[in-house]
N, C-alpha and C positions, 0 to 999 in steps of 0.2 A: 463618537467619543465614548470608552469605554472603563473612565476612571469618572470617580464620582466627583462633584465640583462643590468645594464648600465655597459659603458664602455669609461674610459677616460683616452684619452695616453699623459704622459708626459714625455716633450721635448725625442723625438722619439729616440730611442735606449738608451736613460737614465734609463727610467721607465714605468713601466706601472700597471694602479691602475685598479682594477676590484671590482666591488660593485655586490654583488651573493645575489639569494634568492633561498637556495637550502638545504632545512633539509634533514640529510638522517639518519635511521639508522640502530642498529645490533648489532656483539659482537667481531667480533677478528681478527687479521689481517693472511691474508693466506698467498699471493705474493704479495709481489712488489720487481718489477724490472724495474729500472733508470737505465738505458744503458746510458752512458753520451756521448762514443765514438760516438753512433748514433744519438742521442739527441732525444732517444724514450723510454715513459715510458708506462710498462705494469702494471694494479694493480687487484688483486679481494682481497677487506675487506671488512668485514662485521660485522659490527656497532664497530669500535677501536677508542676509541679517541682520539682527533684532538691533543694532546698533541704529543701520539703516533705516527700519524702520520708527526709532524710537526718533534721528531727526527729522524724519518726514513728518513725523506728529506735532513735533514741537514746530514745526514752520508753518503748519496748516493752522495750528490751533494757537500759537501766541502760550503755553503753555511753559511754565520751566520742569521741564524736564531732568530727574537723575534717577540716575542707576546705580548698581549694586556692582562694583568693579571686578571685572572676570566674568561677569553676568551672560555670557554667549551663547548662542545657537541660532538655527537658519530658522525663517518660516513660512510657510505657503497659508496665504487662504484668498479665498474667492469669496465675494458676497454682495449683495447690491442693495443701498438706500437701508441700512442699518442703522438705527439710535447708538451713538457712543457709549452706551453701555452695555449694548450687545457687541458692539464691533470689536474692543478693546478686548476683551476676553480671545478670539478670534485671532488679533493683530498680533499677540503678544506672546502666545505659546506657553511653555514651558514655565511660569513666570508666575510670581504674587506682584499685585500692583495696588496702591491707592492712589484715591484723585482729591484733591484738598483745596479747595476755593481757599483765598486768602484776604483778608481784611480791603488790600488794594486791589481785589479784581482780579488778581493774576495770578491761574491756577497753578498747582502744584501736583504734577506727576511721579511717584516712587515706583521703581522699579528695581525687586530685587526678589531673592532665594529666600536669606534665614530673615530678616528684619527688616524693615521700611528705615531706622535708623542707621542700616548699613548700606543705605542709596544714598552715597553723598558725591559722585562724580555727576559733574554737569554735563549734561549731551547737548552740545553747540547746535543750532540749527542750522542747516544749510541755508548757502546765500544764496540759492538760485534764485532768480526769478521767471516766472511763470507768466509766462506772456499771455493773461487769463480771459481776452477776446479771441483768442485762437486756440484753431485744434489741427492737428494732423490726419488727415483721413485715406486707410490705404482702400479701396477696391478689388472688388471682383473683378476678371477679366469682363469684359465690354460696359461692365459701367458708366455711366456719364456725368463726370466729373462738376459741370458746367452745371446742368441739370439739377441734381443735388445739393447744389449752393442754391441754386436760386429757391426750391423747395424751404431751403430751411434760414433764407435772409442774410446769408455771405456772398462774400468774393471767396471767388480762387485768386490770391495773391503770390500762389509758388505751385509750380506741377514739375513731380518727375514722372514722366510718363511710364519711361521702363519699369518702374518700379507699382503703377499705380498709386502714385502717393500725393496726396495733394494738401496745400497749406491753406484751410480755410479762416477768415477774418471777417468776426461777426460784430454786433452794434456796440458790444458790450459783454461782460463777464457772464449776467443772465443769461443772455441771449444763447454762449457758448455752452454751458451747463446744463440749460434747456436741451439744443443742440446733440449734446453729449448723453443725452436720456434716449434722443426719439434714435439716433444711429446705433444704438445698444440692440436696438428690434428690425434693424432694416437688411434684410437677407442680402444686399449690393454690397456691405460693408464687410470689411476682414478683419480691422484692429483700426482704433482710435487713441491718440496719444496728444499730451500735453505738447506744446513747444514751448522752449524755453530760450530767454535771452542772454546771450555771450557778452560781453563789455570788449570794445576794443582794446588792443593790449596799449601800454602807456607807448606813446611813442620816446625816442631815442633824445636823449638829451645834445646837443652839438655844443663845442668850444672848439677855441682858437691853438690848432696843434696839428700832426701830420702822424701817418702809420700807413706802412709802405700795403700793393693791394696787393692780393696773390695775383700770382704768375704762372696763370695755366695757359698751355698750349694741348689746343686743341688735336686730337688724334682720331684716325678710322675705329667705329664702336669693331668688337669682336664680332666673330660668325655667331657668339649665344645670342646678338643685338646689343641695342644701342642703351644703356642704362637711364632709366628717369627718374625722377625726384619729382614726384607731386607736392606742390608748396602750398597747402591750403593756410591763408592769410590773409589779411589787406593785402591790397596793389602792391607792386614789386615795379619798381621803376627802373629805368635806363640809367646802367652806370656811366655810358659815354666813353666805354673803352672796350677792351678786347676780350673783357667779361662779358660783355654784352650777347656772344656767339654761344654764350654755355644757356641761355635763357630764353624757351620757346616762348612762343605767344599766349600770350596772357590769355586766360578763360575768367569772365565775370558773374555771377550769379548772382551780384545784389545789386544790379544798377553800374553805373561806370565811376567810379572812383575819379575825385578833383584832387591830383595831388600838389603841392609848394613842393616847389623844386628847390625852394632852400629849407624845405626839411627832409631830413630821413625818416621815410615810412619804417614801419615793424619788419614788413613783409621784405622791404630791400633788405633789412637790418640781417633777416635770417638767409636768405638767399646770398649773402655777399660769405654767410658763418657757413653753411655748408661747401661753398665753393672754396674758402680759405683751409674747413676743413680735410676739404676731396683735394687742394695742394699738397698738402701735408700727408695727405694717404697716397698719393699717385707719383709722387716727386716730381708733380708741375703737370703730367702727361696725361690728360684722360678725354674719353670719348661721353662720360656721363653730360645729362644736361636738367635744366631745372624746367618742368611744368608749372608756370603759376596759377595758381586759383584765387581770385578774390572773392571771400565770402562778404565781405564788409561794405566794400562800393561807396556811396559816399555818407552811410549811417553811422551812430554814436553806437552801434550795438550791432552783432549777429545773431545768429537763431543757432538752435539744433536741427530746423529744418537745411538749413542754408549751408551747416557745416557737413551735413549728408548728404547734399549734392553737393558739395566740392570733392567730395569723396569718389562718389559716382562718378564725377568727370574727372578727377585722378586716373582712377583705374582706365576708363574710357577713350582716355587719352594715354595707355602704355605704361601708365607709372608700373613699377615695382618698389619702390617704397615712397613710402606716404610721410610726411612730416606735419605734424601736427599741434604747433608753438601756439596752443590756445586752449582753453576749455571755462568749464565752469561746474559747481558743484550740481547740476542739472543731470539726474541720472533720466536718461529719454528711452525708452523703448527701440522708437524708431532710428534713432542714433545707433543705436546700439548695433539693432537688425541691419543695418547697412556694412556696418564695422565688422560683423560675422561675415557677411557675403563677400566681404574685401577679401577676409584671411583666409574662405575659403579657396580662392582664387589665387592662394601662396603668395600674396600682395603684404609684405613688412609694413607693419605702421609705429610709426616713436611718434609719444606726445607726454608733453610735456608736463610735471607733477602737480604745478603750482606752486606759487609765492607767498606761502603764507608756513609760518612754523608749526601747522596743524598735520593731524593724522587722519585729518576727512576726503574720502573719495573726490578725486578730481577727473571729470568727464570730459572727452572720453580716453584719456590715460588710463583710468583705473580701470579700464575695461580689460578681461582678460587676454584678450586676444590683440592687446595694444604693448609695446614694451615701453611705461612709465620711465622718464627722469628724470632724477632731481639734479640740482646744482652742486659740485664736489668746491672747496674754499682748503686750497692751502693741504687737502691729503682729510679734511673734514666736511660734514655736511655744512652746507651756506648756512647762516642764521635766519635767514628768511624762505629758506626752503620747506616743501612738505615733505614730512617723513612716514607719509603713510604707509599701512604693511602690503601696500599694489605696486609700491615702489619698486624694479629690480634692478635699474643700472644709476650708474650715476658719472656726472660728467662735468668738466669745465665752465660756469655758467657766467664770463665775459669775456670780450669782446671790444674794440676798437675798429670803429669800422669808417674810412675813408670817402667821405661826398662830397662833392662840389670844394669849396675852399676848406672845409670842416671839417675836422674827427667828431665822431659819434661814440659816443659810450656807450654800450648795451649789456646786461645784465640780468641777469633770471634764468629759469627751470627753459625759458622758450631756447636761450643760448644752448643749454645743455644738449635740447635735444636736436637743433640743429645742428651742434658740430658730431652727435652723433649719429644721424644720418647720413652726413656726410663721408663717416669714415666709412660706413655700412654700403655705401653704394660706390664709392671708392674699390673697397675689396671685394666685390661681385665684379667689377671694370676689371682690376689688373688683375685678380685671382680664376676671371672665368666662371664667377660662382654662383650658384641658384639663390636664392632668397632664405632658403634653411639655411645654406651653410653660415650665410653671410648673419644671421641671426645667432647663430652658436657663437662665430666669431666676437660680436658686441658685447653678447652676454657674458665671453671669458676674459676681455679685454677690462668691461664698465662694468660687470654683475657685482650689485651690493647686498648687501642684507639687511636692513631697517629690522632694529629692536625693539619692541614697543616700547614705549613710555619716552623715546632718543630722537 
């Protein structure tokens, strides 16, 4: 650091202001871990921005949080078992900050340029949750996975092998933290990552009514091959008709899924919207077909681990484009690292923005290399959509979907991006097209612009 750092404390254990001249930058945040019990913070990002990092503070720390509006830039730093009042300097870059205990216990973070009274936008914290008995642990080639658990008092409850990547599940949060100190020094390790937990998406509401199904006939795939749609979701059940030919066999990664056949799962919910949508792009005629993946099985909740191997067996199993009607505000590493290896393999991935009328990163949509959607309502954005600035297409976000005696209602950012998958794999079918084309295509058809503050 080569600018001088003033520093002025006020009235001594009230506050304290720091004035930093510290640009730093990059692209994405790996670890950070706020140990509060200890009151020690580890982080290595590289270049995420200060927004991103300001809610990752306020979710670690129970903290309110606000900023100085327009307050931007990226920031890297690296550092380990840091007192928050070293780290903070660090975390925050470019930036004057104070920290303000408050009568009720609940501190008070400012973050801003000209004045601490010009920090008045609240930074929401993320709703992820941090599945905080477990870690992600990737490997050196020949390491032994098995081994290493038992070393350090886990299971291995998830392995992708190809990947060297394994989901370990310890006694308790200590235990994992612990954990996460001793694999910091262990030369077998490569990168270690939080997992984080997904919520099943709401299932479909059913009433008493009728909506006709599409009416695809199936045809010979092209000489380019046969088009797939990886459906990373809950279970995708038997429609009991002539849909049922567009829909390989199910892959499970979290156990076997108990489904009631008098409801409609998610997973049919979207698989019945792409195939409705590949009608509508094929005019009835296409050789595409749907790979399911169930990351969910019979739990109230997915991982990040569990949504990166659905991913992994996407590709694995032929996908060329990936749908992705799920996420959570869980920015994962590993997630991410998996997400790259997809698109470098020219593998299309649409996921879906999120349900919420916020402008916070929705994972792994907002991932670069993901084409984010929101819900389009009448020629407008939906009212319960996210408009964050990761957003670029946007799309029809309901649905009427036909089961057993029941129409199904379905609804949200998950529709959106199913029926735009659908068209995207549609038009590689009848167009003969690679995965860019068909990408340029969505993007001219759906591409939107989100305005901030809209």
């Amino acid at each position: 650091m080569n600018q001088v750092r003033r520093r002025t404390f006020w009235s001594v254990g009230l506050c304290i202001l720091f004035a930093l001249g510290h640009p730093l930058a990059g692209h994405s945040a790996d670890t950070f871990n706020w140990n509060t019990n200890q009151n020690r913070v580890s982080v290595d990002i590289k270049s995420t921005g200060l927004l991103n990092v300001l809610e990752r503070i306020a979710q670690n720390t129970g903290w309110q949080v606000f900023v100085e509006p327009e307050t931007l830039h990226t920031v890297s730093a690296k550092f380990k078992n840091l007192p928050p009042g070293e780290a903070l300097p660090l975390l925050l870059g470019d930036v004057n900050f104070a920290l303000l205990p408050t009568t009720n216990g609940l501190s008070r973070l400012y973050v801003f340029r000209t004045t601490r009274q010009n920090a008045t936008q609240l930074v929401k914290a993320p709703k992820a949750k941090v599945i905080d008995n477990e870690l992600i642990v990737r490997l050196k080639p020949g390491a032994n996975a098995d081994e290493l658990a038992r070393s350090l008092g886990a299971k291995v409850t998830g392995r992708i092998d190809s990947l060297n990547a394994y989901r370990l599940k310890f006694d308790d949060a200590a235990a994992a933290n612990a954990a996460r100190d001793s694999l910091a020094t262990n030369s077998d390790v490569s990168a270690v990552d939080s997992n984080y937990a997904i919520d099943r998406p709401t299932a479909p509401q059913g009433f008493n009514g009728s909506a006709p199904s599409p009416q695809l006939q199936m045809k010979a795939p092209p000489d380019t091959g046969r088009v797939i749609v990886g459906l990373v979701d809950t279970a995708v059940q038997p429609f009991g008709n002539n849909l049922d030919q567009f829909i390989e066999k199910q892959i499970s990664v979290a156990g076997n899924a108990q489904s009631d056949p008098n409801t409609l799962n998610h997973g049919t919910a979207m698989a019945e919207t792409i195939l409705r949508s590949l009608d509508a792009a094929t005019k009835g005629n296409t050789s595409v077909q749907i790979l399911p993946i169930d990351v969910y099985g019979p739990n109230a909740a997915t991982s990040t681990f569990d949504v990166a191997n659905g991913i992994v067996q996407a590709v694995n199993g032929g996908a060329r484009v990936i749908n992705l009607s799920l996420g959570s505000d869980g920015d994962a590493g590993f997630l991410h690292d998996v997400v790259k290896a997809a698109a470098a393999q020219n593998i299309l991935m649409i996921g879906a923005a999120g349900n919420e009328p916020v402008t916070t990163p929705y994972y792994p949509a907002a991932y670069p290399e993901v084409d984010a959607v929101t819900a389009i309502d009448q020629g407008q954005l939906a009212p319960y959509a996210n408009r964050g600035s990761f957003v670029s297409l946007g799309a029809p976000g309901s649905n009427i979907v036909p089961y057993g005696n029941l129409a199904f209602g379905v609804q949200g950012t998950s529709v959106s991006t199913a029926f735009v998958s659908g068209v995207a794999a549609g038009y590689m079918d009848y167009a003969h097209a690679n995965t860019q084309a068909a990408q340029t295509f969505i993007r001219g058809k759906f591409g939107i612009t989100i305005t901030p503050g809209h």
